[in-house]
C-alpha positions as CSV (number, residue, x, y, z in Angstrom):
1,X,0.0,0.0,0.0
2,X,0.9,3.1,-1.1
3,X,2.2,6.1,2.0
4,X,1.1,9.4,0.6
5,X,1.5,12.6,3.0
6,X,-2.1,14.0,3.3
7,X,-2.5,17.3,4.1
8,X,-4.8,19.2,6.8
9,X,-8.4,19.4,6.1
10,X,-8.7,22.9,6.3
11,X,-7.2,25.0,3.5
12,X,-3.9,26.6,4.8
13,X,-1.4,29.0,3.4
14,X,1.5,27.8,0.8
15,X,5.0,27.6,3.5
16,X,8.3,28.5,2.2
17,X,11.5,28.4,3.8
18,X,13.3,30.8,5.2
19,X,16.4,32.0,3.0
20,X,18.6,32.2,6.3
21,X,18.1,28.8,7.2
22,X,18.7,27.5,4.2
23,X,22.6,25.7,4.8
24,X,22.6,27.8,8.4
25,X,24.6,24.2,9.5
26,X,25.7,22.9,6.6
27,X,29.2,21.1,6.2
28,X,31.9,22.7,3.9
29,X,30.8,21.7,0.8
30,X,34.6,20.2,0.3
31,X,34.0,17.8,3.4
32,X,30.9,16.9,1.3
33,X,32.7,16.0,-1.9
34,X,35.2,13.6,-0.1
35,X,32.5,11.9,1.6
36,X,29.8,12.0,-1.2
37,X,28.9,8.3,-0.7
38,X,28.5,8.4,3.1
39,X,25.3,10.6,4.2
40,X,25.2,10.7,8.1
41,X,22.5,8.1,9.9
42,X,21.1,11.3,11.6
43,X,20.5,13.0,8.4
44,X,19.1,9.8,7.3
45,X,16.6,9.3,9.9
46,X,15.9,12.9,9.7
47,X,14.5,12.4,6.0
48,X,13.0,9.3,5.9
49,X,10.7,10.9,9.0
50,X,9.7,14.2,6.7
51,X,8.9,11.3,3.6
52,X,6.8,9.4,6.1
53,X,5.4,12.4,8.7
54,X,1.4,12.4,8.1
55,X,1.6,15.8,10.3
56,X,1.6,18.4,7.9
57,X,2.8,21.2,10.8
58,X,5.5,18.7,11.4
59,X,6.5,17.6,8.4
60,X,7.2,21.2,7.8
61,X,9.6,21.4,10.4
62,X,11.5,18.7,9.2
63,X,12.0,20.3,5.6
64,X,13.3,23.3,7.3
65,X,15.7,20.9,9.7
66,X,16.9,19.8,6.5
67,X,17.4,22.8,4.9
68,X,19.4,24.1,7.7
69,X,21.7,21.0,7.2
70,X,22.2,22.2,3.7
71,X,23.2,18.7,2.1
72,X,22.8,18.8,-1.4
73,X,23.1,14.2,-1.0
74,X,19.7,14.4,-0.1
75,X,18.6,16.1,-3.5
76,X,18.2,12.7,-5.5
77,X,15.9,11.3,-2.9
78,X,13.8,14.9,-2.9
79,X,12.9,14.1,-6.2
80,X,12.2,10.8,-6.4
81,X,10.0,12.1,-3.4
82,X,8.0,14.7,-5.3
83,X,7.8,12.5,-8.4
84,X,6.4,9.2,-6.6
85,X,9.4,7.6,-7.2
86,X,10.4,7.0,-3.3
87,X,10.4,4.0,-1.3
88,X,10.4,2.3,1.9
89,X,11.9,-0.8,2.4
90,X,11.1,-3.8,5.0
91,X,13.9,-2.5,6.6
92,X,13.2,1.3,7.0
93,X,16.1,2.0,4.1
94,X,14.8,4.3,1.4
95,X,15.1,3.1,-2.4
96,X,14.6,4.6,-5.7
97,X,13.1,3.3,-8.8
98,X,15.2,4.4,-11.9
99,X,14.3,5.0,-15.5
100,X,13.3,2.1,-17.1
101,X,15.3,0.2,-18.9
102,X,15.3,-2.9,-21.4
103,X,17.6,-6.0,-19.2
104,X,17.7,-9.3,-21.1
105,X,15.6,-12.0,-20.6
106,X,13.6,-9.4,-18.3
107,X,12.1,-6.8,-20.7
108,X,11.7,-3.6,-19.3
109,X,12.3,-3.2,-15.6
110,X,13.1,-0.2,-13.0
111,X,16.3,-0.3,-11.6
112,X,16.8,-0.2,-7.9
113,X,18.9,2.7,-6.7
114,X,19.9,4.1,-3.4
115,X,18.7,6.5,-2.7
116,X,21.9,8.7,-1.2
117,X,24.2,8.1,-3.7
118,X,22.0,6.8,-6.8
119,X,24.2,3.5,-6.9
120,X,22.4,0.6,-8.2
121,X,21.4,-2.0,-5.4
122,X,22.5,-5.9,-5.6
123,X,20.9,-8.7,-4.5
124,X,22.9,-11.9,-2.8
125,X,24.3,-13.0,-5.6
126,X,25.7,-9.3,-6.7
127,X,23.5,-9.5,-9.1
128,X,22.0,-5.6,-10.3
129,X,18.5,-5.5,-8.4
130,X,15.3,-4.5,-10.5
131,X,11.4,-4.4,-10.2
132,X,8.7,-5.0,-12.6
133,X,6.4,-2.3,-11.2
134,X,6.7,0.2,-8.8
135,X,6.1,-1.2,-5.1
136,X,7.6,-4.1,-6.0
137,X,10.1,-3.7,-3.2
138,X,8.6,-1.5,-1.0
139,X,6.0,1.1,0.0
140,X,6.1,3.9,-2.4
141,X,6.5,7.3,-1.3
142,X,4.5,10.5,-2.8
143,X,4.3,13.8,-1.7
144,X,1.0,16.0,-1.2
145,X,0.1,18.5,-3.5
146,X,0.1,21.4,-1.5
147,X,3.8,20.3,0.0
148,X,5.2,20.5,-3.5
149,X,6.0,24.6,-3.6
150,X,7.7,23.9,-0.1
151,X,9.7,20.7,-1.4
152,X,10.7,22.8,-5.0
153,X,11.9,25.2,-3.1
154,X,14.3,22.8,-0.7
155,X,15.4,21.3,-3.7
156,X,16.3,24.3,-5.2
157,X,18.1,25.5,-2.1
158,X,19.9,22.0,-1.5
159,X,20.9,21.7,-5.0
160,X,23.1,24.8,-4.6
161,X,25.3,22.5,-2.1
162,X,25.5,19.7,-4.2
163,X,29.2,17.8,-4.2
164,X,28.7,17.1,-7.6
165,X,30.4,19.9,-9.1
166,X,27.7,20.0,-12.6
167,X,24.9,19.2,-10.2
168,X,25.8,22.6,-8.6
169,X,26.9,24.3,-11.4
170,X,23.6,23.7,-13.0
171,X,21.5,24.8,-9.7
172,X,23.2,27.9,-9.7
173,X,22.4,28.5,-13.3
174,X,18.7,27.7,-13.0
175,X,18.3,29.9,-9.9
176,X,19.6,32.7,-12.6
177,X,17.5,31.9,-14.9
178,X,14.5,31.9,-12.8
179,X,15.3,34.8,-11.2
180,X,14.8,33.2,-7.6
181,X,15.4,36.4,-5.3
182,X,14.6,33.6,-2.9
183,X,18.1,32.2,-3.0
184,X,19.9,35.3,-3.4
185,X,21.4,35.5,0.2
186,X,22.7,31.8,0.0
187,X,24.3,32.0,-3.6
188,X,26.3,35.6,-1.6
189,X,27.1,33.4,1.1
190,X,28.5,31.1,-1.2
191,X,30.1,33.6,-3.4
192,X,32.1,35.1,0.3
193,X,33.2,31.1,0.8
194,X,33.8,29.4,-2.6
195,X,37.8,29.7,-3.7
196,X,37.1,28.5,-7.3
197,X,37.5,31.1,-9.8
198,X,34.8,28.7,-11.6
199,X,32.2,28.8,-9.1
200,X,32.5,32.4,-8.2
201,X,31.8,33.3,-12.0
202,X,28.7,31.3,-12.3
203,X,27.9,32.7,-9.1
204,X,28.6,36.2,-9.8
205,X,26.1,35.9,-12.8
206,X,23.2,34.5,-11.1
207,X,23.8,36.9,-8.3
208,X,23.6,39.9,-10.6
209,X,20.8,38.7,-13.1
210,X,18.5,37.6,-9.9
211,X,19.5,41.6,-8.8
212,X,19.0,42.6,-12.1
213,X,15.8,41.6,-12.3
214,X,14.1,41.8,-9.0
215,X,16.5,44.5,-6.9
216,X,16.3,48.4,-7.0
217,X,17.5,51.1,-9.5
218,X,21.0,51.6,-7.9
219,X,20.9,47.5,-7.6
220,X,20.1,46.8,-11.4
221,X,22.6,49.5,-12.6
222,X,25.2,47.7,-10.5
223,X,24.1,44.2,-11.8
224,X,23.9,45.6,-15.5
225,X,28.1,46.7,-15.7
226,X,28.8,43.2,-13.5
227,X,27.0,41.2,-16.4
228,X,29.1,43.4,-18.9
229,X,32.0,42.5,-17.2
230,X,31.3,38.8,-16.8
231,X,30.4,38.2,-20.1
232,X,28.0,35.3,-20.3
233,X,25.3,34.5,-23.0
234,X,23.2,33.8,-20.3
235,X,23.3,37.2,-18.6
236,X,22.7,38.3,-22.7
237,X,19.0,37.4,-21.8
238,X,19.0,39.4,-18.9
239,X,20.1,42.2,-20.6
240,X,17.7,41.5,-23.2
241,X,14.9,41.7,-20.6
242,X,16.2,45.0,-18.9
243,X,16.4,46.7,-21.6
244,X,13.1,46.1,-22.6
245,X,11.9,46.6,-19.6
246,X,13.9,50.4,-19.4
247,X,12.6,51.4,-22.8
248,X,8.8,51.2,-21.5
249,X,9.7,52.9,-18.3
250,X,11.5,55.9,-20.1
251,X,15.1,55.2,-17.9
252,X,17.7,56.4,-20.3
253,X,20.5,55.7,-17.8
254,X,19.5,52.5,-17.2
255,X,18.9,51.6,-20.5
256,X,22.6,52.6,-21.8
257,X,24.1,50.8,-19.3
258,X,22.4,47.9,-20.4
259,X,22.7,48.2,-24.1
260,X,26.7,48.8,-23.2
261,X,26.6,45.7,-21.3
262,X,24.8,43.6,-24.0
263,X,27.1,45.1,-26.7
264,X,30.0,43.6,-24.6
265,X,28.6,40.1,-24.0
266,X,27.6,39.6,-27.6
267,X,31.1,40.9,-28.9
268,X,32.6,38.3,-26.2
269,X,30.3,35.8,-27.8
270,X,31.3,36.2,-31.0
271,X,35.2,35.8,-30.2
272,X,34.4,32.8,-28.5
273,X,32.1,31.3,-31.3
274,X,35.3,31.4,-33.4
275,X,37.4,29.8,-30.6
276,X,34.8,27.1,-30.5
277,X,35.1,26.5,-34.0
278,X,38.6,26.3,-33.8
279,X,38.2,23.2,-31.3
280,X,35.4,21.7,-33.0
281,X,37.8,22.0,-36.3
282,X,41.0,20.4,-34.1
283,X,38.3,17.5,-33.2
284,X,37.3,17.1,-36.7
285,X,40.8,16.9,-37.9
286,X,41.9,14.1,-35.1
287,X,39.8,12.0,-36.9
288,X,40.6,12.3,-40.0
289,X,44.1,12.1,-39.3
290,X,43.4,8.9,-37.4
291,X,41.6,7.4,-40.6
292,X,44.6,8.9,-42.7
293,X,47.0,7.5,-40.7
294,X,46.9,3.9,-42.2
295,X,45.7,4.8,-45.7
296,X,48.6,7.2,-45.8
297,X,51.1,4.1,-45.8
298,X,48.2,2.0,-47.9
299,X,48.0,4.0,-49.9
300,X,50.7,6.1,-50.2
301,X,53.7,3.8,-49.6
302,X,52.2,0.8,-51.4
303,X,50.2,2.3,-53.7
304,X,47.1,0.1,-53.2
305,X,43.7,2.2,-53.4
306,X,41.8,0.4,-50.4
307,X,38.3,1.5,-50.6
308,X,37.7,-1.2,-47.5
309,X,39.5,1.1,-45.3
310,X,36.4,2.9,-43.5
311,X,35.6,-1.2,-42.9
312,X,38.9,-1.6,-41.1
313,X,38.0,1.0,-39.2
314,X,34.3,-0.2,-38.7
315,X,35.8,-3.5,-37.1
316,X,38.1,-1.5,-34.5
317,X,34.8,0.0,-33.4
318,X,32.6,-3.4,-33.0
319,X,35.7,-4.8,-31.4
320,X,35.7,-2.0,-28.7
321,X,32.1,-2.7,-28.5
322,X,32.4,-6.2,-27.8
323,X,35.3,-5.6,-25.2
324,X,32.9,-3.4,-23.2
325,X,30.4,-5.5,-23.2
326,X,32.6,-8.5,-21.8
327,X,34.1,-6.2,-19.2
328,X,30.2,-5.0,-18.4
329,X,29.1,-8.5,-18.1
330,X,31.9,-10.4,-16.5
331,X,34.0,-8.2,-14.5
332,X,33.0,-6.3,-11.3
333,X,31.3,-2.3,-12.0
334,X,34.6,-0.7,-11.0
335,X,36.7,-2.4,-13.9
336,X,34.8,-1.1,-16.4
337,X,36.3,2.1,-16.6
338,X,39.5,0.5,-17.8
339,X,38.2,-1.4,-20.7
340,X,39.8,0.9,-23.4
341,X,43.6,-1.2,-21.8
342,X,42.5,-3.7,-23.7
343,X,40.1,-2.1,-26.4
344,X,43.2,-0.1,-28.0
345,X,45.2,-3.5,-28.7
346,X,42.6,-5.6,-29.4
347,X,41.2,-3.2,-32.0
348,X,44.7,-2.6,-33.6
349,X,45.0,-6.8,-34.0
350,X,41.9,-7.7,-34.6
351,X,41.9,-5.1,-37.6
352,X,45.2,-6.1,-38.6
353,X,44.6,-9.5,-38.1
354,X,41.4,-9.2,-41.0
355,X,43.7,-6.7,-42.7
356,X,46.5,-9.3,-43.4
357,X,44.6,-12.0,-44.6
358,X,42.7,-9.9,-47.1
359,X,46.6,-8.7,-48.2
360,X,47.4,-13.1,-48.1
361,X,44.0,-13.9,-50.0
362,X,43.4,-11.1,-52.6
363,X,45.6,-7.7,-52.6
364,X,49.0,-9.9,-53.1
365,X,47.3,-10.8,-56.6
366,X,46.8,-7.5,-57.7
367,X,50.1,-5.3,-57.1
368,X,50.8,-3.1,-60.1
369,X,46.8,-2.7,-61.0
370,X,45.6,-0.1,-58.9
371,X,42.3,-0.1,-60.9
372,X,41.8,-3.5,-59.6
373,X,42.6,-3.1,-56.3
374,X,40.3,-0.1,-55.9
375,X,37.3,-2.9,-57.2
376,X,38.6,-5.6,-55.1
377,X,39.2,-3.7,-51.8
378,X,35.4,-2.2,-52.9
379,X,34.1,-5.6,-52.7
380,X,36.2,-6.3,-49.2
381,X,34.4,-3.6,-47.9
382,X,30.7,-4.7,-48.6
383,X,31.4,-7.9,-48.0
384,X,32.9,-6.8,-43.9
385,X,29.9,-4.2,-43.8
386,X,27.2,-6.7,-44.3
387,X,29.1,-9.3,-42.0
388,X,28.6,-6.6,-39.9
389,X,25.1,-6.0,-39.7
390,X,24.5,-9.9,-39.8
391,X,26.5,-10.2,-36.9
392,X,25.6,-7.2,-34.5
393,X,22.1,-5.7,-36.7
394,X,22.2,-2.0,-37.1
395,X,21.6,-0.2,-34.1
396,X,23.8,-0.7,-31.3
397,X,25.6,1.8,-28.6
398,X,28.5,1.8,-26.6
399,X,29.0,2.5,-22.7
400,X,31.7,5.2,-22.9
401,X,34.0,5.3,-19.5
402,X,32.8,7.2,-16.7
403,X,36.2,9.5,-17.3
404,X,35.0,10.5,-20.8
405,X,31.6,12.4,-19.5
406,X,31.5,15.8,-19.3
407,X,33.3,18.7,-20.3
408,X,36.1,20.8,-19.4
409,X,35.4,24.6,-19.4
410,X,38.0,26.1,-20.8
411,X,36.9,29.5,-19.8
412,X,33.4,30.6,-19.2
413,X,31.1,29.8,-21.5
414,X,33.9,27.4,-23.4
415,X,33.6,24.3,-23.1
416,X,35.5,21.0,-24.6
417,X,34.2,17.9,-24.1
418,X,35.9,15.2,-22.4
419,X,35.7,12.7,-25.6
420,X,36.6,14.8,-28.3
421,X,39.7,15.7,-25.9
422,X,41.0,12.1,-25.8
423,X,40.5,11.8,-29.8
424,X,42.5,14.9,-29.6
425,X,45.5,13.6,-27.1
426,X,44.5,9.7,-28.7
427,X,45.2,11.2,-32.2
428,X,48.7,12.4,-31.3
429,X,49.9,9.7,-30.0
430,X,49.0,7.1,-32.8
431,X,51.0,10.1,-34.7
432,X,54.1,9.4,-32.5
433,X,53.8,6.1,-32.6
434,X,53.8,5.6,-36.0
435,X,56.6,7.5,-36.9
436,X,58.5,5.6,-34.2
437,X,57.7,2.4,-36.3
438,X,58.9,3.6,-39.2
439,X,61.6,6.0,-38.2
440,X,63.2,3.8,-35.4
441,X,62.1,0.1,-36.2
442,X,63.4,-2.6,-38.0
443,X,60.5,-3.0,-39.4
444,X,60.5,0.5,-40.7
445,X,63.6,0.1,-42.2
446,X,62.3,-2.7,-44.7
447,X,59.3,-0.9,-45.2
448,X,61.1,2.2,-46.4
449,X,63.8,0.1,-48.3
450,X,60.7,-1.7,-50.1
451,X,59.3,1.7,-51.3
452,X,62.4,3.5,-52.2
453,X,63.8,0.1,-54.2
454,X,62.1,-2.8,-54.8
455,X,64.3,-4.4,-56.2
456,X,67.4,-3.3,-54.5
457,X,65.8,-4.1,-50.8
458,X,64.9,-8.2,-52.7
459,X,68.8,-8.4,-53.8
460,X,69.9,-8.0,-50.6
461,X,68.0,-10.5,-48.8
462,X,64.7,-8.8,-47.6
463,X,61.2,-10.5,-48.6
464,X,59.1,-8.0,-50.1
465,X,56.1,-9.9,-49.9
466,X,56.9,-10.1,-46.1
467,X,57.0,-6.5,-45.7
468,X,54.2,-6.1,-48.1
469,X,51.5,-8.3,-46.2
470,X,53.1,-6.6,-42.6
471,X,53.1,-3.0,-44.3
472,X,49.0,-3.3,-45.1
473,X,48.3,-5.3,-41.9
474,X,50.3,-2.0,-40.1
475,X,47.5,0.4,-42.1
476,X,44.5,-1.6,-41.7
477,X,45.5,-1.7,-37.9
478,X,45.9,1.7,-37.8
479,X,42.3,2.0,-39.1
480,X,41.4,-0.3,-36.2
481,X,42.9,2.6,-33.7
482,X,40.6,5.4,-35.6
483,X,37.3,3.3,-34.7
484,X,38.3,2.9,-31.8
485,X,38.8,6.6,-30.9
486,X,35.9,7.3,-33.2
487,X,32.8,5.1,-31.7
488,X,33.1,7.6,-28.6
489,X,31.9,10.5,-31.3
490,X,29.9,8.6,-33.5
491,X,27.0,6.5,-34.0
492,X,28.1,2.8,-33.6
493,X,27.1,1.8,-37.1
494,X,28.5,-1.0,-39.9
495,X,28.5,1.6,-42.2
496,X,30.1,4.0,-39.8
497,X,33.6,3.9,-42.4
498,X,31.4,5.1,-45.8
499,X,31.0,8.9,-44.0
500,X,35.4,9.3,-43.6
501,X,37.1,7.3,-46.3
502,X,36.4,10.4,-49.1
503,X,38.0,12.6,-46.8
504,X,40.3,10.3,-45.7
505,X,41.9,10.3,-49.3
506,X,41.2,14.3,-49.6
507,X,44.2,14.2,-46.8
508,X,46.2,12.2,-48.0
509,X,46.6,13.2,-51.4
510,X,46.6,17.1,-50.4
511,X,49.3,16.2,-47.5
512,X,51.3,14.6,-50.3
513,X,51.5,11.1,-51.2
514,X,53.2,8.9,-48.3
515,X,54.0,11.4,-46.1
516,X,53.0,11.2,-42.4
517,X,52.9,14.6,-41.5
518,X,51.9,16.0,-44.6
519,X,48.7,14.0,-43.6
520,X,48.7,15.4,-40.4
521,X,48.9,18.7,-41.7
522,X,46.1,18.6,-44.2
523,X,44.0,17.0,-41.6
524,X,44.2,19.5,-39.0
525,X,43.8,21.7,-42.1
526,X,41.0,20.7,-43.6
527,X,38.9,19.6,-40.5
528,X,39.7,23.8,-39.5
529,X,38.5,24.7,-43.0
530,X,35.2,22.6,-42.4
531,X,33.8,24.6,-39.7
532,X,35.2,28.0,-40.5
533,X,32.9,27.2,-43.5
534,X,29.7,26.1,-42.2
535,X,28.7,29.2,-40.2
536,X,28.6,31.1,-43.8
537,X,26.4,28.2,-45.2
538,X,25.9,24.4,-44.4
539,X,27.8,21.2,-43.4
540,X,27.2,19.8,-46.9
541,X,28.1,22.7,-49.3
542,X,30.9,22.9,-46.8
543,X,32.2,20.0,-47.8
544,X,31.5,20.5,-51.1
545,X,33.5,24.0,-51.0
546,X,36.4,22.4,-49.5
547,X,36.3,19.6,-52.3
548,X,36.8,22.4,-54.7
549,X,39.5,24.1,-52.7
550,X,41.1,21.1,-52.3
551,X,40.7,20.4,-56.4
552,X,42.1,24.2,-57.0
553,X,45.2,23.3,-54.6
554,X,46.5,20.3,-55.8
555,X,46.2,22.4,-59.5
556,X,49.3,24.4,-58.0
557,X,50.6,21.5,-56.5
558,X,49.8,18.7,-57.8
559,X,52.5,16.3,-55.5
560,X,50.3,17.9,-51.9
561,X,51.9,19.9,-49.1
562,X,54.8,17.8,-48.5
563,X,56.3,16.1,-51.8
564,X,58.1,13.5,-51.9
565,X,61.9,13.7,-52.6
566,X,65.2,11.6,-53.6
567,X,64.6,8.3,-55.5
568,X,60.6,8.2,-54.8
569,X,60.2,11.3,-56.5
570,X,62.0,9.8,-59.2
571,X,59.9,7.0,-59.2
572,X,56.9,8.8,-59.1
């Protein structure tokens, strides 16, 4: 049977909570993120008797006791509370039901949380505990109608304490956005206390555009120059809204120091939408110079066209797919965090692996007739891309590493994601790493030998078909490294290759023809050129603008950035 809290017959006033109680005797809110998992048992009794108090009067002085704590750990359970998604266990321990989700063999079910630290809940075996239906494993918990103003407004108040530093960040936005003068004397009480420059900005902001807004004339002038000052698109609204709000009430002083303001923040925008671009550009030209990478020596060293080489990359992807999903289902939670250790080889052999028999079983036949290897590779590829979709159907998605959420904020307002960051750092070092090979390897050494003299390298001893079957195995594995950097940015697809392996060649041939930085170069290059483009139009004239510049550049040089010199060039 469901507990609900009833309220008193008689109609009674709204409560809200008083803004100086709100975290009057809270804990540093750095004490709280070392200790995130471990919410007192005081502070645990003391909420799950405000969930189960049928005493309205009561119950309201347990909301403010908790708001005088301040504990932004007891925000999850707050909501599951307003939304009817609290329970009580046989043992007086308070669950939530999660989002439902599709488990095998179990359709869809509601995971069990806890419901201080949102960790899933195992039965005796370890096993992840779910429920068919809500009150499967316990009383559910639902708060009153009228309570729900009072409870938003805890919420709102606790969330501004949270540990988790994007669960704060985005309470302090929202209590910004909404203009909560409410919470204005705990985000200045915060703002005298917090030592991260981070922080104090977004606090700042929300400080000034809840003043702004709701304070006096002196106040909103003050607030007007400190959004100016700060910056921030959001405070851009704010703006907006004062100035609006100064042109219908005739204040010409307040209305040019807003309009100064505004002009300020958008200027700052626009510098920063070109920064971003810039990133976005650096992200876009990682991966093309991780798909370059192998069809660069493919291509460029051996001379084989290999259409199948967005395939290679395709099976780096489904093999970092299937290594996740091994470490998810036989390995305890806290491993999987690691799985890329053994993703990143695996993916470099396993695409090697396919990429070496396909040299063994077809490319050894066709050496010298590129016009045949460009059909045959073709015919690799659809032939990989349907095994594909046999094998793992066409929609699948990828757990990416807890380390790989998020973003960093660069500066306010700029953010980088996490992922694209790693392709970034990931690219660059499959960069190094190859040139290692062939600059410091013996392997390297036949390789170049092969390409600069055939015939030479054979007359002294070295097996060229060796080094040939090594070489494209060392490209296709390369293409195994792009998908595995890639899937983390892109949808987890068999014919995930078919969108990079045209612009995979662009760089290649415009970084000239074998050259490793040369397609390094024209990556970077041309993933810049893409999105300094698409603001003037869209991403697919973009590309086709760039196709043209690209067309137009190798016109004046036809041999790319970098040409190649000594016997090659002879050669060529």
């Amino acid at each position: 049977m469901a507990i609900t809290l009833l309220a008193m017959p008689a109609p009674v006033q709204a409560q809200t909570l008083d803004a100086e109680d709100i975290g009057a005797d809270a804990a540093p809110l750095d004490e709280l993120a070392d200790d995130i998992d471990r919410v007192p048992a005081e502070l645990r009794d003391l909420l799950r008797t405000a969930v189960t108090e049928t005493d309205r009067s009561e119950r309201a002085d347990r909301f403010t006791q908790l708001a005088r704590q301040g504990d932004g750990r007891l925000v999850p359970a707050l909501e599951a509370f307003r939304a009817g998604l609290l329970a009580i266990r046989d043992d007086d321990t308070l669950v939530i039901y999660g989002s439902r989700t599709e488990v095998d063999n179990r359709g869809e079910v509601y995971p069990i949380l806890d419901a201080f630290n949102e960790q899933p809940l195992r039965d005796d075996n370890d096993q992840p505990l779910y429920a068919d239906s809500l009150g499967d494993v316990g009383e559910m918990l639902r708060a009153a109608r009228p309570d729900r103003r009072m409870l938003g407004e805890l919420i709102s108040a606790l969330s501004l304490r949270h540990p988790d530093p994007e669960r704060r960040r985005r309470a302090i936005v929202r209590a910004g956005d909404r203009a909560d003068d409410a919470l204005l004397a705990q985000l200045k009480v915060q703002l005298d206390e917090e030592p991260t420059r981070q922080f104090r900005t977004y606090l700042r902001e929300s400080i000034a555009r809840i003043e702004l807004d709701t304070g006096d004339r002196d106040t909103q002038l003050a607030a007007a120059q400190q959004l100016g000052e700060i910056g921030g698109v959001r405070g851009a609204r704010s703006l907006a809204a004062a100035i609006e709000r100064a042109t219908e009430a005739d204040d010409d002083q307040l209305l040019a120091v807003a309009t100064t303001a505004l002009d300020r923040v958008n200027s700052r925008a626009q510098r920063l939408r070109w920064v971003r671009y810039t990133l976005e550009g650096l992200s876009i030209g990682s991966i093309l110079i991780l798909m370059a990478l192998g069809l660069a020596i493919i291509f460029g060293l051996m001379g084989v066209i290999n259409m199948a080489h967005g395939e290679f990359m395709m099976i780096g992807a489904f093999t970092t797919f299937v290594v996740a999903n091994l470490f998810r289902a036989y390995l305890p939670p806290a491993v999987f965090d690691y799985y890329l250790v053994v993703a990143i080889p695996a993916a470099f052999l396993v695409a090697g692996t396919v990429g070496l028999l396909c040299e063994k079983l077809v490319i050894r036949h066709l050496y010298g007739r590129p016009l045949e290897t460009l059909l045959a590779t073709w015919g690799i590829g659809l032939i990989l891309m349907q095994s594909a979709r046999v094998w793992f159907g066409d929609t699948n998605r990828i757990l990416s590493p807890s380390w790989l959420h998020g973003n960093w904020e660069v500066v306010h307002d700029l953010n980088l994601a996490y992922n694209r960051l790693f392709v970034f750092i990931f690219a660059g070092l499959c960069v190094l790493v190859t040139w290692l090979v062939i600059q410091r390897t013996k392997m390297g050494l036949l390789l170049r030998a092969t390409v600069q003299d055939r015939m030479m390298a054979a007359s002294l001893g070295v097996s060229t078909r060796r080094v040939d079957g090594l070489t494209f195995a060392l490209g296709t594995g390369l293409a195994g490294l792009a998908g595995c950097g890639v899937v983390f940015m892109d949808n987890l697809t068999p014919q995930m290759g078919q969108r990079y392996i045209v612009d995979s060649f662009l760089v290649v041939v415009s970084g000239g023809v074998g050259n490793l930085f040369g397609a390094v170069s024209a990556g970077l290059g041309l993933g810049l050129l893409n999105k300094y483009i698409e603001p003037f139009t869209n991403a697919v004239y973009a590309k086709v603008i760039v196709l043209l510049i690209v067309i137009m550049f190798l016109q004046w040089r036809p041999s790319g950035l970098f040409a190649a010199k000594g016997r090659a060039a002879l050669d060529a």
